[in-house]
C-alpha positions as CSV (number, residue, x, y, z in Angstrom):
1,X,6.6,34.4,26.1
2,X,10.2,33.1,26.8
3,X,12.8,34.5,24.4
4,X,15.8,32.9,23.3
5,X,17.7,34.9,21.0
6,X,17.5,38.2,18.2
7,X,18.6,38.1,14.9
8,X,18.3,41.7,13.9
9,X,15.2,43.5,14.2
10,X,13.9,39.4,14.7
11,X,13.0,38.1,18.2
12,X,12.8,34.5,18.7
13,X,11.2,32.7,21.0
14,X,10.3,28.7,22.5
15,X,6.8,29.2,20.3
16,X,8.0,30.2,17.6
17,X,10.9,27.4,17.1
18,X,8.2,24.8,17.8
19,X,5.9,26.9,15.3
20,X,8.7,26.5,12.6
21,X,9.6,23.1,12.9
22,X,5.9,22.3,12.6
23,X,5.6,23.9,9.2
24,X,8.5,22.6,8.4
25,X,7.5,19.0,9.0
26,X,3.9,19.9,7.0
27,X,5.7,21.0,3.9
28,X,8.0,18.5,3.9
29,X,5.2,16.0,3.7
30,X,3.4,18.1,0.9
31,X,6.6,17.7,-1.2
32,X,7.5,13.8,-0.5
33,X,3.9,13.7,-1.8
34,X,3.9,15.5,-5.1
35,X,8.0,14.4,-5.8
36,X,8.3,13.4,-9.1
37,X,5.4,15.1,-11.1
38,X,5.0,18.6,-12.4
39,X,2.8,20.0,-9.6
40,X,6.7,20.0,-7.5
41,X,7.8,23.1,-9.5
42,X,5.0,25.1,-9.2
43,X,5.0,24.3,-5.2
44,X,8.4,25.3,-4.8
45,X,7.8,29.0,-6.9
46,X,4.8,29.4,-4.5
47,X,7.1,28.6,-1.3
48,X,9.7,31.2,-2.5
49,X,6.8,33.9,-3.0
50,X,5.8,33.6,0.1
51,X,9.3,33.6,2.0
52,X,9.5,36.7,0.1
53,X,6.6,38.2,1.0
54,X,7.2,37.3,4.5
55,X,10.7,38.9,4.6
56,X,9.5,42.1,3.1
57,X,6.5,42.4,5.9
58,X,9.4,42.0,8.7
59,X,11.4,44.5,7.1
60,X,8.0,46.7,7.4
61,X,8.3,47.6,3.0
62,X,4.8,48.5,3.3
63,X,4.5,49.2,-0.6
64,X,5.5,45.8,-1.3
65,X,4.1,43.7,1.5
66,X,0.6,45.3,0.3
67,X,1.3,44.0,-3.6
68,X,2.4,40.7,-2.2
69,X,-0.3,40.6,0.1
70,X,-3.0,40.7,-2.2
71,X,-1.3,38.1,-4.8
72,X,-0.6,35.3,-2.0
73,X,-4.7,36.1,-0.8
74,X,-5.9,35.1,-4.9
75,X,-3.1,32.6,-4.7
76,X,-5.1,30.3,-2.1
77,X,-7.5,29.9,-4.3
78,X,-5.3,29.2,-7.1
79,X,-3.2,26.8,-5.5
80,X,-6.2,25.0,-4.9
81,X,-7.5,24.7,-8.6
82,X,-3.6,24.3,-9.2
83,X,-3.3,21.5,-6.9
84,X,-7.0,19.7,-7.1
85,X,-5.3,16.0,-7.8
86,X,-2.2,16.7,-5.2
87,X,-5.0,17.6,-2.4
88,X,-7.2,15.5,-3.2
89,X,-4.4,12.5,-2.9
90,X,-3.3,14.2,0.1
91,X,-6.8,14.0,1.7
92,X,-7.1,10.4,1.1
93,X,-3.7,9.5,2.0
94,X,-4.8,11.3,5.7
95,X,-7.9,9.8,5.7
96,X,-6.7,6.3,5.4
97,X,-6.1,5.8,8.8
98,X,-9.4,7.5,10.1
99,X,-11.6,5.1,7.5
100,X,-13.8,3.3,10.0
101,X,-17.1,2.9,9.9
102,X,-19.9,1.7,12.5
103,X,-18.8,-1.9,11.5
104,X,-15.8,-1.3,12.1
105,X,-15.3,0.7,14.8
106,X,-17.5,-2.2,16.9
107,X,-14.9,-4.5,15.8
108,X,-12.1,-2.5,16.4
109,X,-13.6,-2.6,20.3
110,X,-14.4,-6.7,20.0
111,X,-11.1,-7.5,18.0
112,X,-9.4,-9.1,21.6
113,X,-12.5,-11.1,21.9
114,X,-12.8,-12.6,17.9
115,X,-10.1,-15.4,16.8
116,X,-12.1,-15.0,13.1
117,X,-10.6,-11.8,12.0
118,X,-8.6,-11.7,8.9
119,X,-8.2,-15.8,8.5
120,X,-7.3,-16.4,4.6
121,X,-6.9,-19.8,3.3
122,X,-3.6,-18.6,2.2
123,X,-3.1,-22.3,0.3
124,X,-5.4,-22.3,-2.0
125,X,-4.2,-18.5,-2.7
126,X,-1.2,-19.5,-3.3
127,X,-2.4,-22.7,-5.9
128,X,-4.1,-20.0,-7.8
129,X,-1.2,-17.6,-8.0
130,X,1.4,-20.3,-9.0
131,X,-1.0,-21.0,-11.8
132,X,-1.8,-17.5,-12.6
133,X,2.2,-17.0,-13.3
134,X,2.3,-20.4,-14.8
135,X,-0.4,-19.6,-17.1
136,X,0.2,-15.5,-17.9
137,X,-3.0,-14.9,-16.8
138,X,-3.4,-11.0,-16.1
139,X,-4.3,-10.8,-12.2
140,X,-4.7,-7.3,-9.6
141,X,-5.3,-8.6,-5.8
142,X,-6.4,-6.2,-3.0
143,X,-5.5,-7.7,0.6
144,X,-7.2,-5.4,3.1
145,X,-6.4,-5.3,6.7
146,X,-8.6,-3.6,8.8
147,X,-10.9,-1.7,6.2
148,X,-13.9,-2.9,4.0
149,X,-12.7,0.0,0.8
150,X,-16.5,0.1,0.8
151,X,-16.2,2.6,-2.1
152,X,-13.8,0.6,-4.3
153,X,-15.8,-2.4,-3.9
154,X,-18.7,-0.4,-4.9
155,X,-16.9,0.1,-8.0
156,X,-16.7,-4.1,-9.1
157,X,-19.3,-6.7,-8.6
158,X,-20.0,-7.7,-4.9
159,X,-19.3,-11.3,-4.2
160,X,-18.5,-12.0,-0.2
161,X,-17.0,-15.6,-1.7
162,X,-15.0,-18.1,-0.1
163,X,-11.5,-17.9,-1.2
164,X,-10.9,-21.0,-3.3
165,X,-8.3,-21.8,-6.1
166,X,-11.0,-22.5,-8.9
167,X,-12.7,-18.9,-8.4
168,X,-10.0,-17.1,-8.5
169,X,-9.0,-18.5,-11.3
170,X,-12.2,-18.2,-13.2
171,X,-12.2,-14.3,-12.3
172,X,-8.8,-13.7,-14.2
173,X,-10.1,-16.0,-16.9
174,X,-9.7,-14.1,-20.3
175,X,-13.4,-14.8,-21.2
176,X,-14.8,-13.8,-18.1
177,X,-16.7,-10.8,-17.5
178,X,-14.8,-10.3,-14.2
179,X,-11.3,-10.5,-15.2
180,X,-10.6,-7.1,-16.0
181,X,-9.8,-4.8,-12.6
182,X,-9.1,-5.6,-9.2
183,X,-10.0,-8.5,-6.8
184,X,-11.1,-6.9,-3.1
185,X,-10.0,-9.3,-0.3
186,X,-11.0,-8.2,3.5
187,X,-11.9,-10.7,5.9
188,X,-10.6,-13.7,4.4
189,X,-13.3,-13.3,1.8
190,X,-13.4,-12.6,-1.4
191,X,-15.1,-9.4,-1.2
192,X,-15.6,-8.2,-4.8
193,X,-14.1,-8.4,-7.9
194,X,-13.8,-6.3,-11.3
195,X,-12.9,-3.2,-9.0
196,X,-11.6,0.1,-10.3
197,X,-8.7,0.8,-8.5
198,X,-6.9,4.3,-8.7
199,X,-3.5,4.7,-11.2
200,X,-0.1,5.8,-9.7
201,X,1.2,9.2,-10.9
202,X,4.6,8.4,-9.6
203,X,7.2,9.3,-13.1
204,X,9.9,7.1,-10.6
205,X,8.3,4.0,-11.5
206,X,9.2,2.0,-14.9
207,X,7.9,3.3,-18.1
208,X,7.2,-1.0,-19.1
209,X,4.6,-0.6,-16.3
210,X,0.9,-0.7,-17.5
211,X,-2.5,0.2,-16.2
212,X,-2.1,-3.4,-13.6
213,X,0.5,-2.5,-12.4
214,X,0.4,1.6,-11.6
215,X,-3.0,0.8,-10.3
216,X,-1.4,-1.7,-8.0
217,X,1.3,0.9,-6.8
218,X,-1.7,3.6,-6.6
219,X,-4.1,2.0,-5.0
220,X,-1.2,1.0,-2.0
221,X,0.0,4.9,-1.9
222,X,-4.0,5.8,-0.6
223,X,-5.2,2.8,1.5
224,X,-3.3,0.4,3.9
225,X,-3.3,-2.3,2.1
226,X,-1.0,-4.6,0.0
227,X,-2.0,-5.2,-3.6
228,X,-0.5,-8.0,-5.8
229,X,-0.4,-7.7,-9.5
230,X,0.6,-10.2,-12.1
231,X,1.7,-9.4,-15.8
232,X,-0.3,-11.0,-18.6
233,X,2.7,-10.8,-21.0
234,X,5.5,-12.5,-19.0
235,X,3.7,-13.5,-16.1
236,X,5.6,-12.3,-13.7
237,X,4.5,-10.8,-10.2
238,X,5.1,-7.4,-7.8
239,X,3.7,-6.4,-4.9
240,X,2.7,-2.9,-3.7
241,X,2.5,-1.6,-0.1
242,X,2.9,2.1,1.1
243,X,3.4,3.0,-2.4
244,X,7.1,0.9,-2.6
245,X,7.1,-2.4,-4.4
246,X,9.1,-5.9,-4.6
247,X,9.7,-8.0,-7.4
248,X,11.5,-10.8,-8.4
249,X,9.8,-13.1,-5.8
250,X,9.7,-16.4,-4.9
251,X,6.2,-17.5,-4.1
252,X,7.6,-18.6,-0.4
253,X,8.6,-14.8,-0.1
254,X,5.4,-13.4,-1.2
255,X,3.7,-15.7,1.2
256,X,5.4,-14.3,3.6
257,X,5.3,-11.2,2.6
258,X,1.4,-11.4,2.7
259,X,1.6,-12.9,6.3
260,X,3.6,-9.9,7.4
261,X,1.4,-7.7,6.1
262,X,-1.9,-9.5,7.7
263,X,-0.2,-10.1,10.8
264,X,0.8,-6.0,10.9
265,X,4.6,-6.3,10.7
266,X,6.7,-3.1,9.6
267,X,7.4,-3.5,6.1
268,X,11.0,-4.1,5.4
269,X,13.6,-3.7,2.1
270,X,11.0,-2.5,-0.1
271,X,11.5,0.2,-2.2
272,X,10.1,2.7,-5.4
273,X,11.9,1.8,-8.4
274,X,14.1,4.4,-10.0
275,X,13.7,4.9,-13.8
276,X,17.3,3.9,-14.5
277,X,16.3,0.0,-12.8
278,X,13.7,-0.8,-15.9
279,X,13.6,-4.2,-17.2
280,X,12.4,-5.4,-20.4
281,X,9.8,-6.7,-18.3
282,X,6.6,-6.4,-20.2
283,X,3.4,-5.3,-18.8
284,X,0.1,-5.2,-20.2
């Protein structure tokens, strides 16, 4: 082992910068995932407990590296009853880029070969949002990429439609048995519709926003995808990618937004909305 420098009775080495900066990085990304709720605090206290303890062991305070010891062993299994929702989130948000399946993988391979692949009629989208914001009809729209969400589709009714103006419409129809939860699009199809989708627990996003439209937020914060959600009260629309959203739109700029999306462009100016930028935008 290459040594760099002492800092006391401390020798540090090559390995053990790299070994730093890499849990550095990790916790880092543990706390820009739990920012904003409660489970941040109790992370934090458990971080300092554990600098603590490991001071103590390098100072070689046997007593009370043994009494730390022991807490931070029943802490693992605390922090993992503590932090069930946080891991669980942090699981999926890892796993999102790893969901293929045998379908998938053989199209990942055959993807250079297929012109077909993720070819929306984008028009007669577009007819059926201008009326759904016309109209304040309530509306949650799921564009995915490259994954089927299998087990959120599973969740709705399966369809595997054509997308046309007129269905979509009678989906988010009031009266119909469909209209309430979330439209699944993958492969310019209508894949299925009255889909549970999972609810944002970000406290940075405006208290006006309802069940549409933290579902819309959540479901973009665990999947690559971009999710589209229209008010039923004032009809007015957001979209959700990465966990950041735009409002305000023109229907030429979420067209394009959509577009960028499918044709896997970096997002740009999106951003999570602050508590102090709420509207009197209603939401249902």
């Amino acid at each position: 082992m290459i040594f760099l420098f002492k800092i006391g009775f401390l020798t540090v080495g090559w390995a053990d910068l790299v070994d730093i900066s890499l849990v550095a990085i990790l916790l880092y990304q543990v706390y820009k995932l739990i920012r904003g709720s409660i489970a941040v605090n109790i992370f934090l206290g458990i971080l300092a407990l554990y600098l603590t303890y490991l001071m103590v062991r390098a100072a070689q305070m046997e007593l009370l590296a043994t009494l730390l010891g022991q807490f931070m062993g029943v802490g693992v299994l605390a922090m993992i009853i503590l932090f069930q929702p946080e891991i669980r989130k942090f699981l999926l948000v890892i796993g999102r880029s790893t969901e293929l399946n045998r379908e998938n993988l053989l199209k990942s391979f055959t993807r250079w070969k297929s012109s077909e692949e993720h070819v929306y009629d984008l028009q007669e989208l577009m007819e059926a949002v201008k009326t759904l914001k016309a109209t304040k009809t309530g509306a949650l729209i799921v564009f995915s990429r490259d994954v089927e969400l299998k087990f959120y589709a599973e969740t709705g009714e399966a369809l595997n439609a054509e997308i046309t103006k007129n269905l979509l419409l009678s989906i988010f129809n009031k009266n119909s048995p469909l209209h309430d939860g979330a439209v699944i699009l993958y492969n310019g199809r209508i894949k299925a519709a009255r889909c549970v989708l999972p609810v944002s627990e970000n406290d940075n996003l405006p208290s006006k926003f309802g069940l549409r439209h933290r579902s819309a937020v959540g479901m973009s914060e665990v999947t690559e995808t971009l999710v589209m959600a229209i008010s039923e009260e004032t009809g007015r629309l957001i979209l959700a990618r990465n966990g950041k959203i735009l409002r305000g739109l023109k229907l030429k700029i979420v067209e394009q937004k959509i577009n960028e999306y499918l044709n896997n462009e970096e997002p740009e100016n999106w951003e999570v909305l602050p508590v102090e930028a709420q509207t009197n935008e209603s939401t249902e």
